[in-house]
Backbone as a chain_set.jsonl record, in Angstrom:
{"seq": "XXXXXXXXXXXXXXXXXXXXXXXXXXXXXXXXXXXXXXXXXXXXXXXXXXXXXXXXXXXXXXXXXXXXXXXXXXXXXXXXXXXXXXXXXXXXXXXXXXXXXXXXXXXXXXXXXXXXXXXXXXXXXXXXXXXXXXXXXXXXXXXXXXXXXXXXXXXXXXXXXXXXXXXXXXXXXXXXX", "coords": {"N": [[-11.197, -0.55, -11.009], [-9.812, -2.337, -8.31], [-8.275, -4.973, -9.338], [-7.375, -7.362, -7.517], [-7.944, -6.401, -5.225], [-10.19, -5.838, -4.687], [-13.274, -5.238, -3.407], [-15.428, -8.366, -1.834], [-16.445, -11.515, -0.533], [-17.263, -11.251, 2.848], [-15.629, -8.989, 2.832], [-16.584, -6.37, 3.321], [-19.288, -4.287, 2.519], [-21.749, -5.535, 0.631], [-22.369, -3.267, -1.395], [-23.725, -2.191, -4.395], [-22.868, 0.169, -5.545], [-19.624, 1.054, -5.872], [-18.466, 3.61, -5.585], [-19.491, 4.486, -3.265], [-19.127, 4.07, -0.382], [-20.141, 2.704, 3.213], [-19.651, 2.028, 6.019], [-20.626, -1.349, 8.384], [-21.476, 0.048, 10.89], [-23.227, 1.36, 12.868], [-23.225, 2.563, 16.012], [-21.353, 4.013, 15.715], [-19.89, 7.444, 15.838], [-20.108, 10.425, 14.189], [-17.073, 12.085, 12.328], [-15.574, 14.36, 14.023], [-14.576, 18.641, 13.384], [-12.288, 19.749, 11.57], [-7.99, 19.065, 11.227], [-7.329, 16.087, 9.953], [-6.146, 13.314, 12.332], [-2.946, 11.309, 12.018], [-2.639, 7.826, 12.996], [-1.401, 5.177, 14.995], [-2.685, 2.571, 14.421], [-3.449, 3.422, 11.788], [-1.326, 4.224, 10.194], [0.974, 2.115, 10.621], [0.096, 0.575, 8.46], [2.289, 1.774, 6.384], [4.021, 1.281, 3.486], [3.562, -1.388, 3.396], [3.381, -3.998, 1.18], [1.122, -5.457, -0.958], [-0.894, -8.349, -1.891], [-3.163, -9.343, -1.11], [-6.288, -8.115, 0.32], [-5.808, -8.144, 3.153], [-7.285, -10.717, 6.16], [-8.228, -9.308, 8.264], [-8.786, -6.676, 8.168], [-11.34, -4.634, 6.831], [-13.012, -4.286, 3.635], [-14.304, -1.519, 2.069], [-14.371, -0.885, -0.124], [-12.981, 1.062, -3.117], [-11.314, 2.835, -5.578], [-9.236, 3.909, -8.924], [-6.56, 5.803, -9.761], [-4.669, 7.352, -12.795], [-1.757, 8.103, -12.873], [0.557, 9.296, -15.201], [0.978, 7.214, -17.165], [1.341, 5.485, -14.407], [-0.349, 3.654, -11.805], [-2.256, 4.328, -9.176], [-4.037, 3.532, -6.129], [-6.975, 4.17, -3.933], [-8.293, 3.257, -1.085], [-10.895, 2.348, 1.014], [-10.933, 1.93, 4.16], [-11.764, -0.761, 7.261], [-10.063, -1.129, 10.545], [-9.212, -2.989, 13.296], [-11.217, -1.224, 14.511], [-11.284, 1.816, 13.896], [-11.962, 3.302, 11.044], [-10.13, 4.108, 7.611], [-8.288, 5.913, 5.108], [-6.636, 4.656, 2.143], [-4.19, 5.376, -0.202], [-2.46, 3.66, -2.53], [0.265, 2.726, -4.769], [0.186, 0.377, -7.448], [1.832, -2.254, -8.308], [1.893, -3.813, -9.986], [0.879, -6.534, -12.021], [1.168, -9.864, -10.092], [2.53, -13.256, -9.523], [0.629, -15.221, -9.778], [-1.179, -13.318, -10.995], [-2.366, -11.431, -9.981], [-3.675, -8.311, -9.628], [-1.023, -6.621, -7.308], [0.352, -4.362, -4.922], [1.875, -1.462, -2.823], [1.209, 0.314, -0.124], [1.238, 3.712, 0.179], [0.46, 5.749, 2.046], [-1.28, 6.446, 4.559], [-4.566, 7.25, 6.386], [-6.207, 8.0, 9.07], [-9.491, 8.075, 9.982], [-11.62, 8.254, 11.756], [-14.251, 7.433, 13.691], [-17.265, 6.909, 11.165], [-19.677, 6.66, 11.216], [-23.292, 7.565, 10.538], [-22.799, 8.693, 8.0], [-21.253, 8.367, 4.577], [-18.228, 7.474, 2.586], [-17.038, 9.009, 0.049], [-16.223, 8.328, -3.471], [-14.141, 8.708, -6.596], [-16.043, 9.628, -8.548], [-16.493, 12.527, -8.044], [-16.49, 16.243, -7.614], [-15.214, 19.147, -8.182], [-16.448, 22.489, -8.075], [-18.387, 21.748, -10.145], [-16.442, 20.376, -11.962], [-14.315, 17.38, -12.796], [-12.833, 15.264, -10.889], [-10.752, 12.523, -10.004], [-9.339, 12.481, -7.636], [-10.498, 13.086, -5.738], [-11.901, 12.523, -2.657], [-14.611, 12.048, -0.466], [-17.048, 12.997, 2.686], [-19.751, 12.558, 3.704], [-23.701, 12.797, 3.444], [-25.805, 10.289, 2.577], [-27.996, 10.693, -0.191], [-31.098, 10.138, -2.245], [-30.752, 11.334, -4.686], [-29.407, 12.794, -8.1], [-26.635, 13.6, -7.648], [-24.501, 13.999, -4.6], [-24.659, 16.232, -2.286], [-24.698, 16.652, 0.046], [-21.739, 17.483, 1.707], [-19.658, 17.17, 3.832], [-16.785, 16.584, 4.515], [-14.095, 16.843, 2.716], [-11.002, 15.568, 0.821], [-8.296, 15.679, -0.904], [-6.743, 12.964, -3.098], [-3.105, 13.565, -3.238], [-0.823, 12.884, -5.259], [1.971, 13.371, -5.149], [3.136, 14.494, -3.033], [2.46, 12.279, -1.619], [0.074, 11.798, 0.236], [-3.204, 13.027, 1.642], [-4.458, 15.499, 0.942], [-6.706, 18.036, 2.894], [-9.669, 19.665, 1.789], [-11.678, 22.55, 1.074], [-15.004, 22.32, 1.35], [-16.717, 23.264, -0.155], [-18.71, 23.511, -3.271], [-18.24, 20.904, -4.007], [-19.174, 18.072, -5.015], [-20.77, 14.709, -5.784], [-20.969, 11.601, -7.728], [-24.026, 10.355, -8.005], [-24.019, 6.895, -8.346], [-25.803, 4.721, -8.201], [-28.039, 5.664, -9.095], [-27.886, 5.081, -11.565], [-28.138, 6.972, -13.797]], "CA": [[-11.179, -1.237, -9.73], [-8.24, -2.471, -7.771], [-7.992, -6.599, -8.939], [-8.104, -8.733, -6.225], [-8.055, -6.225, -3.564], [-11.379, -5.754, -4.737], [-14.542, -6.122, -2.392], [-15.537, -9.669, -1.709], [-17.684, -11.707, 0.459], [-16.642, -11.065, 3.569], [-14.347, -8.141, 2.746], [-16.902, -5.238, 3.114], [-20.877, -4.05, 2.161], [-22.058, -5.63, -0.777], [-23.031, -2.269, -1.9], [-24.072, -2.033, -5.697], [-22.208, 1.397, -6.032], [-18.78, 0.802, -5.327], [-18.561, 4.955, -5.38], [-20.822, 5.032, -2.408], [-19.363, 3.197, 0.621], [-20.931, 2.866, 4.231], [-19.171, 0.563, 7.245], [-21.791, -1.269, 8.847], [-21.093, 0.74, 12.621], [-24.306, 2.812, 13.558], [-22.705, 3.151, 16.689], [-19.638, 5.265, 15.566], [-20.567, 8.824, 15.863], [-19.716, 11.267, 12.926], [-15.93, 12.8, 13.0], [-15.084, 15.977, 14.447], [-14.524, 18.844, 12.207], [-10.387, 20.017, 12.032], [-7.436, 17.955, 10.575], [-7.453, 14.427, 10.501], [-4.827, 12.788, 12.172], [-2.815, 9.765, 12.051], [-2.837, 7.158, 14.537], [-0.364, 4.056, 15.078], [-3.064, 1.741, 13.786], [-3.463, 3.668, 10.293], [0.008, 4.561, 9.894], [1.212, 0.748, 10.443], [0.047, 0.017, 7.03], [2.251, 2.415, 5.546], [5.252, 0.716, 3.3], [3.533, -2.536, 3.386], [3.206, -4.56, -0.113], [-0.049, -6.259, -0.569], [-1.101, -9.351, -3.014], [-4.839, -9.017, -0.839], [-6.413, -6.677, 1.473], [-5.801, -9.038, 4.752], [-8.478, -10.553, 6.345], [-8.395, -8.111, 9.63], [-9.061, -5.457, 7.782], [-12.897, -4.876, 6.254], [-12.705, -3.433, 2.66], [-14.959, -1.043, 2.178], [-14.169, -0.397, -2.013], [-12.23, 1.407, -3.905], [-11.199, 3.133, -7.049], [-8.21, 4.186, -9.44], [-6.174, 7.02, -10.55], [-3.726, 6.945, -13.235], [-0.955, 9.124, -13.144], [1.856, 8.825, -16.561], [1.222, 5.418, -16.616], [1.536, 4.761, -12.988], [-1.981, 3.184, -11.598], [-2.732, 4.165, -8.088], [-5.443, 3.778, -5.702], [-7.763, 4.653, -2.866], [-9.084, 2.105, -0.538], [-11.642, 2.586, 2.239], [-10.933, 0.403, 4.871], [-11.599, -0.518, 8.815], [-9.254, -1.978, 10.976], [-9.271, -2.737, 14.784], [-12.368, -0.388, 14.639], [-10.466, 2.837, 12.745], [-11.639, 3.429, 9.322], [-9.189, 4.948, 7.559], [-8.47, 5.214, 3.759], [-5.176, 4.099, 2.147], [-2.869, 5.571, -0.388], [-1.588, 3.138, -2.677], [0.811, 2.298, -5.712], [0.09, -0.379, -8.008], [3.347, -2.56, -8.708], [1.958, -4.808, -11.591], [0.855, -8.499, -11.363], [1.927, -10.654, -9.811], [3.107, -14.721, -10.404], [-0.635, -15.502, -9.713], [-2.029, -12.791, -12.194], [-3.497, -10.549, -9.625], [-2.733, -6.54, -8.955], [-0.19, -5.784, -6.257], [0.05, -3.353, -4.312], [2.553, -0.584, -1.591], [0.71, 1.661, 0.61], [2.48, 4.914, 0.276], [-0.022, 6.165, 2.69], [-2.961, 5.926, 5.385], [-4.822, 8.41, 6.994], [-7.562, 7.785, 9.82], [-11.073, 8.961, 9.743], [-12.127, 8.158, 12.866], [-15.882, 6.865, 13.285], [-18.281, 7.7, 9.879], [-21.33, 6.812, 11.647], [-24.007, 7.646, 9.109], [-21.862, 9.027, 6.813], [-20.644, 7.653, 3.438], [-17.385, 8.032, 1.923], [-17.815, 8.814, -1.681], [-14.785, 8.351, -4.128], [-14.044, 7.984, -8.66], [-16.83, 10.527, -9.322], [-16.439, 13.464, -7.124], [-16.01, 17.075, -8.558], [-14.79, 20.414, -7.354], [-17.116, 23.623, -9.218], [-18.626, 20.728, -11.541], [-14.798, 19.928, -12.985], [-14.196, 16.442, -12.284], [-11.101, 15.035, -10.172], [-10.939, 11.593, -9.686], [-8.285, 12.555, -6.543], [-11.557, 13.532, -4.401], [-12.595, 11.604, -1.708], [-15.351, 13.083, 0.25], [-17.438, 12.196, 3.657], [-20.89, 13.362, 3.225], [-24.717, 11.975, 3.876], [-26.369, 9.964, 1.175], [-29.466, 11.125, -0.331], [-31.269, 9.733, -3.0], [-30.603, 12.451, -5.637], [-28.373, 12.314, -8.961], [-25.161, 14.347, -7.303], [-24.626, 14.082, -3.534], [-24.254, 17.429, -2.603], [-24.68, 17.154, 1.562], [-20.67, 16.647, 1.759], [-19.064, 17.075, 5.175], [-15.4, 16.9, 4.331], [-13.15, 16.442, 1.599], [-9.521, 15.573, 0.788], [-7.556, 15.927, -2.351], [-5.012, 12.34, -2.937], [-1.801, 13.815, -3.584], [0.093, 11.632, -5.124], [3.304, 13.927, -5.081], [3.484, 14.083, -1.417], [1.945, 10.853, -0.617], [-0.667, 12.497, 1.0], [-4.71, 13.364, 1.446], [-4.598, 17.106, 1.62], [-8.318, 17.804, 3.101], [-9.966, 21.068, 0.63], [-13.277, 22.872, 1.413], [-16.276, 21.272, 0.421], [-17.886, 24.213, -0.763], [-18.603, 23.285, -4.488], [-17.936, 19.689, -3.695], [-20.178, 17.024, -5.276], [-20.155, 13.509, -5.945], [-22.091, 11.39, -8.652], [-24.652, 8.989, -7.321], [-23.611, 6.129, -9.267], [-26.354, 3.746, -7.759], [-29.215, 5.963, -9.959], [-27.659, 4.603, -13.349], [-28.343, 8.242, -14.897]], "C": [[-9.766, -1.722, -9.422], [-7.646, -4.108, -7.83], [-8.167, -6.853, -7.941], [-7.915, -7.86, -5.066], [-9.485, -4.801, -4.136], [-12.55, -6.08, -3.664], [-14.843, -7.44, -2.697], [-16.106, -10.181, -0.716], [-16.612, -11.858, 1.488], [-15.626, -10.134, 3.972], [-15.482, -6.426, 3.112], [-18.77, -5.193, 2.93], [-20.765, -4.379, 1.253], [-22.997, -4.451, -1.665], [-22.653, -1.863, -3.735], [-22.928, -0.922, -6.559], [-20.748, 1.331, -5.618], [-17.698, 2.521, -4.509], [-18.674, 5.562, -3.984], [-20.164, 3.582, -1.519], [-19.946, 3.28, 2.059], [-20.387, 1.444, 5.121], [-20.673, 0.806, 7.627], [-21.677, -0.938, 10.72], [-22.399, 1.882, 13.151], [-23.888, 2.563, 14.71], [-22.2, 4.187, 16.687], [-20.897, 6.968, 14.867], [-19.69, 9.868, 14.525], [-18.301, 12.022, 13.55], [-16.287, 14.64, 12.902], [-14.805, 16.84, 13.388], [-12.658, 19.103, 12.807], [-9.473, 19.011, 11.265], [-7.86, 16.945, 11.155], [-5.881, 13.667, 11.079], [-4.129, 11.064, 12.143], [-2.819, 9.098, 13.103], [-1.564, 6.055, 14.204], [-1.146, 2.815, 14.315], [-3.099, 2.251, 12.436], [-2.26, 3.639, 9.627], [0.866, 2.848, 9.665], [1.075, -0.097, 9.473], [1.248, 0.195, 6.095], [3.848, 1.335, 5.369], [5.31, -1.072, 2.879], [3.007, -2.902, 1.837], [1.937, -5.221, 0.376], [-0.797, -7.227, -1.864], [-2.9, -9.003, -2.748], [-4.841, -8.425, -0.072], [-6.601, -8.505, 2.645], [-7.02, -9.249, 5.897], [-8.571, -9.81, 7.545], [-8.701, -7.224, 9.376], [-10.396, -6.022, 6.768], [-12.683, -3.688, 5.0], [-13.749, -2.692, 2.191], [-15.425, -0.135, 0.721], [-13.316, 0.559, -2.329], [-11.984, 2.268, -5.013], [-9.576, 3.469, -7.594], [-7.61, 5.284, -9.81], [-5.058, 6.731, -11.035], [-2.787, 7.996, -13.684], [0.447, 9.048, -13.904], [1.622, 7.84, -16.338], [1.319, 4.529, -15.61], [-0.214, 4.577, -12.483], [-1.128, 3.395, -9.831], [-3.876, 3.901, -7.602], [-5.76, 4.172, -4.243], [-8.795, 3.818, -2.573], [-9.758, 2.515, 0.691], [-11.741, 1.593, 2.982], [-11.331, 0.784, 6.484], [-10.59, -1.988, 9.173], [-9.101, -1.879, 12.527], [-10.191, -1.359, 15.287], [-12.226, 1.112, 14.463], [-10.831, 2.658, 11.44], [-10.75, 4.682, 8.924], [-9.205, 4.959, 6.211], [-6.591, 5.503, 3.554], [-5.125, 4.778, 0.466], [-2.376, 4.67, -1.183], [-1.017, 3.162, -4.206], [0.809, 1.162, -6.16], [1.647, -0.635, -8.616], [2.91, -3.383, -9.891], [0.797, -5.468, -10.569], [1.383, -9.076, -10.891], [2.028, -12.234, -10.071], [1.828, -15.23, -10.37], [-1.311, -14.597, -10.637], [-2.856, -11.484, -11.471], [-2.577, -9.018, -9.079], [-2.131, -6.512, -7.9], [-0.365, -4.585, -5.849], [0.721, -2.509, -3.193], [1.604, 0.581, -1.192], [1.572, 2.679, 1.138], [1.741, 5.684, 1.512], [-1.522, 5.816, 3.125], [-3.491, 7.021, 6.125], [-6.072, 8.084, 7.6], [-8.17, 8.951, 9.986], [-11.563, 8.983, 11.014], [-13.491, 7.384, 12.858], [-16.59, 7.798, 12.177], [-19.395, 8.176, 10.629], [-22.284, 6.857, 10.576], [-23.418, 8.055, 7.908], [-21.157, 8.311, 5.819], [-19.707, 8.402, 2.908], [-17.684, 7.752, 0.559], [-16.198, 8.926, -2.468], [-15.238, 7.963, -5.59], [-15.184, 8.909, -9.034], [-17.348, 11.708, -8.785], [-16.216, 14.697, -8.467], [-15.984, 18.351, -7.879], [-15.732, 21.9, -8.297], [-17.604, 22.923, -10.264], [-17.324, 20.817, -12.427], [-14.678, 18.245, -12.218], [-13.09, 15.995, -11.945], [-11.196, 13.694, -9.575], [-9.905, 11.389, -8.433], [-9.381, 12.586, -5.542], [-11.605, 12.612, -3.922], [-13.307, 13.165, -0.874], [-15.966, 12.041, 1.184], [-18.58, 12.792, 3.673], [-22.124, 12.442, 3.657], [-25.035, 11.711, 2.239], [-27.855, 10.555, 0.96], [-29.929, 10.441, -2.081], [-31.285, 10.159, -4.593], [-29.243, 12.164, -7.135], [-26.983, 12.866, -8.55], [-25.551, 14.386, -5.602], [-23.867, 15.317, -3.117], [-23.875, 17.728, -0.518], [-22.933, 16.485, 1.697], [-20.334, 17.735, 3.39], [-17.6, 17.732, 5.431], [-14.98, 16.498, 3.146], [-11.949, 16.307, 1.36], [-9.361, 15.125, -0.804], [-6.52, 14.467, -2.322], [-4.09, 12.714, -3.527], [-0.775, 13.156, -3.774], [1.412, 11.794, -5.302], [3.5, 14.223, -3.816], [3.265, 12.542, -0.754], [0.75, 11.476, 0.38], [-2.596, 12.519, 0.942], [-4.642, 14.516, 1.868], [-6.166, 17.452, 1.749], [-8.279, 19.735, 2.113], [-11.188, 21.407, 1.404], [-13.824, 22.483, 0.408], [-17.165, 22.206, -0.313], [-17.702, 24.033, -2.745], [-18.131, 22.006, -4.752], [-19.365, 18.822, -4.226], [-19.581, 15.559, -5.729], [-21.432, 12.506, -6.811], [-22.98, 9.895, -7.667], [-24.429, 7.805, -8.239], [-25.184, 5.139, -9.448], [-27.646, 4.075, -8.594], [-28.875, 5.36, -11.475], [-27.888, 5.674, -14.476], [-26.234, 8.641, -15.095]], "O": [[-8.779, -1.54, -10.135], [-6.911, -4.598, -6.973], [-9.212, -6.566, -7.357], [-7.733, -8.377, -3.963], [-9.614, -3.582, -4.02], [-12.633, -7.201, -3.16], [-14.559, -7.801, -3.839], [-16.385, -9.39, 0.184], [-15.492, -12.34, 1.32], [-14.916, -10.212, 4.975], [-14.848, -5.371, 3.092], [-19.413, -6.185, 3.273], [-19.856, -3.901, 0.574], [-23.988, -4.663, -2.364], [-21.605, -1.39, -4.175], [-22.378, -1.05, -7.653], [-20.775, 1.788, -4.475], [-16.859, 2.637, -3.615], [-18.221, 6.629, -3.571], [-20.478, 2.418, -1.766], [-20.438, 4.408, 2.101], [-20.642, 0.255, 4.93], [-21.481, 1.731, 7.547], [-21.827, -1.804, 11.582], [-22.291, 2.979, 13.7], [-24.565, 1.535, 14.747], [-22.415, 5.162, 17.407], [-21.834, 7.289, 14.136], [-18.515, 9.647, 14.231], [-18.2, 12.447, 14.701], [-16.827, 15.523, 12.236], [-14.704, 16.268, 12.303], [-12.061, 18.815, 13.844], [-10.051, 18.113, 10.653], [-8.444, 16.729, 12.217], [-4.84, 13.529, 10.438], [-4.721, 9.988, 12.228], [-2.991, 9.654, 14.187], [-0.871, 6.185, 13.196], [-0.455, 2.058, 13.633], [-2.701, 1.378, 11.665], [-2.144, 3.065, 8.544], [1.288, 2.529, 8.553], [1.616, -1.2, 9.389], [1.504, -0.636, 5.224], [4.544, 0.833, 6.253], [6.203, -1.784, 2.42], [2.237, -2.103, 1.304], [1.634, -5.499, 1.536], [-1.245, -6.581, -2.812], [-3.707, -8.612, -3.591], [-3.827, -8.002, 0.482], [-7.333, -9.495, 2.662], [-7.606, -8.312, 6.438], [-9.787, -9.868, 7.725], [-9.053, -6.528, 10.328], [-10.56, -7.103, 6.202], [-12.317, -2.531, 5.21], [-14.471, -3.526, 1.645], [-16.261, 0.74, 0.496], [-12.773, 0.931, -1.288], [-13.099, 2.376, -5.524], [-8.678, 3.31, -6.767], [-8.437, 5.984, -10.395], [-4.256, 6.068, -10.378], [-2.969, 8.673, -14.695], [1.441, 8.747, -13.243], [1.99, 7.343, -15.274], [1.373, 3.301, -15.662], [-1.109, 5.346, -12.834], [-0.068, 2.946, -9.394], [-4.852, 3.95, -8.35], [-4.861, 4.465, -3.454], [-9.802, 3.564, -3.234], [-9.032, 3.113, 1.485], [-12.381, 0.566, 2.757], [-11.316, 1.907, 6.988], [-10.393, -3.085, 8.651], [-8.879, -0.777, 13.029], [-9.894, -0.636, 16.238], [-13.167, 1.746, 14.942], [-10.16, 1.95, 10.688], [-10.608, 5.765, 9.491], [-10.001, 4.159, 5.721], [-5.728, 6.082, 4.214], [-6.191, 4.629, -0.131], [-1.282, 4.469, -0.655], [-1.823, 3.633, -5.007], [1.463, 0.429, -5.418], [2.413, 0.174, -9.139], [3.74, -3.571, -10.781], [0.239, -5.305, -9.484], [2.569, -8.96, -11.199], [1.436, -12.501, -11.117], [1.809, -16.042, -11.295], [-2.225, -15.184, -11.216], [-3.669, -10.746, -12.027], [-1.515, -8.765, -8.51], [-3.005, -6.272, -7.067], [-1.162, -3.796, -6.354], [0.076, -2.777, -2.179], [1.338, 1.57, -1.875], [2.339, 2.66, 2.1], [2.557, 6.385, 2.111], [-2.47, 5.273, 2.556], [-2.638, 7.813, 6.523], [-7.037, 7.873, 6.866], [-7.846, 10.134, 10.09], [-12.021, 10.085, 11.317], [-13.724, 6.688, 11.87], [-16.57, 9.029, 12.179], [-19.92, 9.28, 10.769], [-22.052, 6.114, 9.623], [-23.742, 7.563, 6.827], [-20.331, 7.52, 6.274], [-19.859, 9.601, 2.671], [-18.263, 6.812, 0.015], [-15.237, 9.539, -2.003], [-16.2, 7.258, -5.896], [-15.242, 8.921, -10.264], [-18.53, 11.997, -8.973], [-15.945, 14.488, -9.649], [-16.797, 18.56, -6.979], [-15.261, 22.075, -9.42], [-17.337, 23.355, -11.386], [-17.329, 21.343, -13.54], [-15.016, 18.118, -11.041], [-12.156, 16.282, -12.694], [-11.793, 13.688, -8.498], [-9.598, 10.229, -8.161], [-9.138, 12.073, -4.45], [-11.373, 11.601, -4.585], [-12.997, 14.345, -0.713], [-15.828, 10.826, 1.049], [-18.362, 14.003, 3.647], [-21.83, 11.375, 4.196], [-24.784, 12.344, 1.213], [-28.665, 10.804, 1.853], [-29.075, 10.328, -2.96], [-31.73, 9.468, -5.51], [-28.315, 11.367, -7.001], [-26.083, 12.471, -9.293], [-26.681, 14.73, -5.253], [-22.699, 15.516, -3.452], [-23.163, 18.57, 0.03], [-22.76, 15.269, 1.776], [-20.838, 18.805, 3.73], [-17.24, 18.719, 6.072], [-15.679, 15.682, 2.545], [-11.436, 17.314, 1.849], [-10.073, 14.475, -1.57], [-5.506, 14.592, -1.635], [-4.029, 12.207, -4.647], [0.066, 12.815, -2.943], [2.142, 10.837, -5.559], [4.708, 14.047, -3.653], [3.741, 11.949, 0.214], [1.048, 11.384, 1.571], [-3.127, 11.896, 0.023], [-4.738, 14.746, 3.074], [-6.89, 17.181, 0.792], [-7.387, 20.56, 1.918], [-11.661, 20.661, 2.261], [-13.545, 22.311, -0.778], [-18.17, 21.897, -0.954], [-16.699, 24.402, -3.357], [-17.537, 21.902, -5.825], [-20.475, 19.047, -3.745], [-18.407, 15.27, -5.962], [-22.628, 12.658, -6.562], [-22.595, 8.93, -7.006], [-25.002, 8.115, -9.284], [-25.646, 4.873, -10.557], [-28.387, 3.136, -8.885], [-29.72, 5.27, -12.365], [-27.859, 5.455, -15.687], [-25.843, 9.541, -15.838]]}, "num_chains": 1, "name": "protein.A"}
């Protein structure tokens, strides 16, 4: 998990699975298919240091990847009604004790709608890649298999390169198998 820019009351769904997130927007209609692009509100993150996720923004969870020793992560967030997910580099602790944080990158999603982003237990041909993020429907099953879209975090560009989903799964965490 990402220390203190961890979910929290008020920061997001208190959803059990932290794998398995879901803004609460049944309005927002499912995105388009095609790249994703950036916008001025996602992008506006990018460069910024962060002690906490700020309360304007709704955190939507998280996970880690650790590359030579360097800890990054991948945050699902909304902001001024843009979810987007973020991109970041872990700088340490800080004088308070809690993870830091530079967003090397942001990339808007547009509206989910029903759709859950799934992230930390994704897998490409059953190989596992903790880089996946995927956008997919939930179903109550041990591997969520209805996926939508997918992106690769690249953490040598700074980037979310999107992949085909074909052979795309993601573990249901929330079954405890």
């Amino acid at each position: 998990m990402l220390g203190a820019l961890g979910c929290g009351p008020g920061k997001g769904p208190s959803a059990r699975n932290a794998a398995v997130a879901r803004p609460d927007s049944p309005a927002a209609a499912a995105p388009s298919a095609g790249a994703v692009q950036s916008t001025s509100t996602s992008t506006s993150w990018i460069g910024q240091q962060l002690k906490s996720i700020p309360d304007s923004v709704a955190d939507y969870g998280g996970d880690t990847i650790v590359v030579s020793d360097t800890v990054f992560g991948v945050r699902f967030i909304a902001f001024r009604s843009h979810h987007a997910l973020w991109l970041m580099k872990g700088l340490g602790k800080g004088p308070s004790g809690a993870a830091e944080w530079t967003i090397l990158t942001a990339m808007d999603l547009g509206p989910v709608g029903d759709e859950r982003v799934f992230f930390g237990y994704c897998r490409v041909d059953k190989k596992a890649d903790r880089r996946i993020i995927a956008l997919g429907l939930y179903d109550d099953l041990p591997w969520f298999t209805r996926i939508h879209r997918a992106w690769r975090a690249n953490i040598g560009t700074r980037s979310f390169d999107e992949i085909a989903v074909a052979g795309v799964d993601c573990k249901n965490t929330d079954r405890g198998e």
